[in-house]
C-alpha positions in Angstrom: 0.0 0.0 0.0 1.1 3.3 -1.1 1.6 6.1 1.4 -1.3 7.9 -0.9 -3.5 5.0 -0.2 -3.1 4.8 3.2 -3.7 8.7 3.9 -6.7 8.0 1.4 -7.7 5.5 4.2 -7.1 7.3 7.1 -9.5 10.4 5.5 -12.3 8.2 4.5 -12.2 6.2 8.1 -12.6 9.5 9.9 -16.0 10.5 11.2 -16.7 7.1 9.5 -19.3 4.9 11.3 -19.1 1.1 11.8 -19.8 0.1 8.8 -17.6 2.8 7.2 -14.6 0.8 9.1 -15.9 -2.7 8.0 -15.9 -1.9 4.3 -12.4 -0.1 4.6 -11.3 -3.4 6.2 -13.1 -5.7 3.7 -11.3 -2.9 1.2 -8.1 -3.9 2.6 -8.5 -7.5 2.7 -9.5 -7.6 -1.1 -6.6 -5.5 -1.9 -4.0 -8.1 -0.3 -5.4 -10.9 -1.7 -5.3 -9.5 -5.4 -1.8 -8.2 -4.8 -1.1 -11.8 -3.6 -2.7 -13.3 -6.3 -0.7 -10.7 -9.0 2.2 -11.9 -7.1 1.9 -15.8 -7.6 1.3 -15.2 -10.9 4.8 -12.9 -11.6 6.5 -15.8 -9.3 7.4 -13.2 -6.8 7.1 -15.6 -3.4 8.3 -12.9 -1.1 5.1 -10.1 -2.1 3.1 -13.3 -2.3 4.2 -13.8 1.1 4.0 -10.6 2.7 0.1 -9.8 1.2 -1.0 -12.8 2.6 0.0 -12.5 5.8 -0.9 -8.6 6.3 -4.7 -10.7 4.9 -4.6 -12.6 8.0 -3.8 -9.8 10.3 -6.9 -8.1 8.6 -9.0 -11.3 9.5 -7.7 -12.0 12.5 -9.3 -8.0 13.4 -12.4 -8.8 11.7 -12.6 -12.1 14.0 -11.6 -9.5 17.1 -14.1 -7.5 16.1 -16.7 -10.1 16.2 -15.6 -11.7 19.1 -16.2 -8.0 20.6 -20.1 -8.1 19.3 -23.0 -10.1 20.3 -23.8 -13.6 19.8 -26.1 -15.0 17.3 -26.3 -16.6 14.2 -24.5 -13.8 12.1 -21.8 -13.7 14.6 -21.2 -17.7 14.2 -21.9 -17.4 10.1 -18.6 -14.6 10.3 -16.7 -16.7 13.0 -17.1 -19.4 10.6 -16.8 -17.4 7.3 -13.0 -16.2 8.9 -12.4 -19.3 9.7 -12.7 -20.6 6.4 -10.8 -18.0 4.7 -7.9 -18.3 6.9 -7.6 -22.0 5.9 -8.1 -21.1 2.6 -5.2 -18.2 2.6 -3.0 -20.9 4.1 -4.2 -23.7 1.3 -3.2 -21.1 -1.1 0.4 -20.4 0.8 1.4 -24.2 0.3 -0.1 -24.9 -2.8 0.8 -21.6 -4.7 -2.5 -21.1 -6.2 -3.4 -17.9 -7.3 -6.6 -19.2 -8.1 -7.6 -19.9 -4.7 -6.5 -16.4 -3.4 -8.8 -14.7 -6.1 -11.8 -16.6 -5.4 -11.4 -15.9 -1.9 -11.1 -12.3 -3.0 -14.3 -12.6 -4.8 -16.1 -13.9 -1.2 -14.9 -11.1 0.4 -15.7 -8.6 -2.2 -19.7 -10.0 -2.2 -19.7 -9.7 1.1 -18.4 -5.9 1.6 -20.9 -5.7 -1.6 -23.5 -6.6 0.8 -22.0 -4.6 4.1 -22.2 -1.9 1.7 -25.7 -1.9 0.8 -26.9 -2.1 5.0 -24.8 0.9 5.5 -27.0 2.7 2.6 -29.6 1.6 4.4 -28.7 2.2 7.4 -28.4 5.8 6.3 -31.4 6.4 4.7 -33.2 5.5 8.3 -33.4 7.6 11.3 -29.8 7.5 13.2 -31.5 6.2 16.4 -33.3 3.1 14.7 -30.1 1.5 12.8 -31.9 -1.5 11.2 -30.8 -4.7 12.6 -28.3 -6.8 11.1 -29.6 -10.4 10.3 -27.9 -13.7 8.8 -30.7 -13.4 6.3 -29.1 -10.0 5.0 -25.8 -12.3 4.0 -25.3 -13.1 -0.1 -26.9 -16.4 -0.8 -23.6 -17.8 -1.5 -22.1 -16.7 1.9 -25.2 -18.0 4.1 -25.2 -21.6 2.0 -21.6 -21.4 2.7 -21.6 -21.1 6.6 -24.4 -23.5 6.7 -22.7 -26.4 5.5 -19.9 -25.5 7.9 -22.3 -25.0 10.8 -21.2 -28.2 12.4 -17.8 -27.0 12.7 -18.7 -23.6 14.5 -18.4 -25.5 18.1 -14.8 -26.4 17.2 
């Protein structure tokens, strides 16, 4: 990340709210993981390397952050959403697919997609009745996703 980027960041996360962080963090994520993917396919190991693992520190403060937040069924689909992707980030590590890391970019792009569209919403209502967030607001392919992994959310 350039040193533009990053002040670009640090202007559009002030004032932000919530959601405002989230999609800068989901804007993050999606960045590494197509800068690792770019990498992996100029056989550059060492930027591979380094994207991935700043990706992981990204996840690993998106699982904080839900750890931080309630419990309920869109806290378990993210825990187990995370979860997934930092397997997946790791598969791609040892197996040097750049294929992996872009469809894993793709997830996380549908899903600020959709983080994106509550914020809207959440805008266009009163400040002081914020629409809830629901599993059922998730992308199809995310909530059929966590489901079939629901019996691994215990682990």
């Amino acid at each position: 990340m350039t040193r533009t980027d990053l002040e670009y960041r640090k202007a559009a996360a002030d004032g932000t709210n919530g959601f405002g962080v989230l999609i800068a963090l989901y804007d993050t994520l999606a960045g590494d993981l197509r800068r690792a993917a770019e990498a992996e396919h100029q056989n550059d190991i060492e930027k591979r390397c380094l994207e991935v693992n700043h990706a992981l520190l990204v996840v690993g403060h998106l699982e904080d952050w839900v750890a931080r937040g309630s419990d309920g069924e869109l806290a378990q689909q993210l825990v187990a959403f995370y979860a997934s992707l930092r397997r997946k980030l790791i598969e791609a590590q040892v197996t040097r697919s750049a294929q992996v890391l872009e469809q894993q970019m793709d997830l996380v792009l549908d899903l600020r997609e959709h983080w994106q569209k509550i914020d809207l919403r959440a805008e266009s209502t009163e400040p002081e009745i914020m629409p809830p967030v629901h599993a059922q607001s998730l992308p199809a392919a995310f909530s059929a996703r966590a489901e079939s992994r629901r019996g691994s959310w215990s682990a």
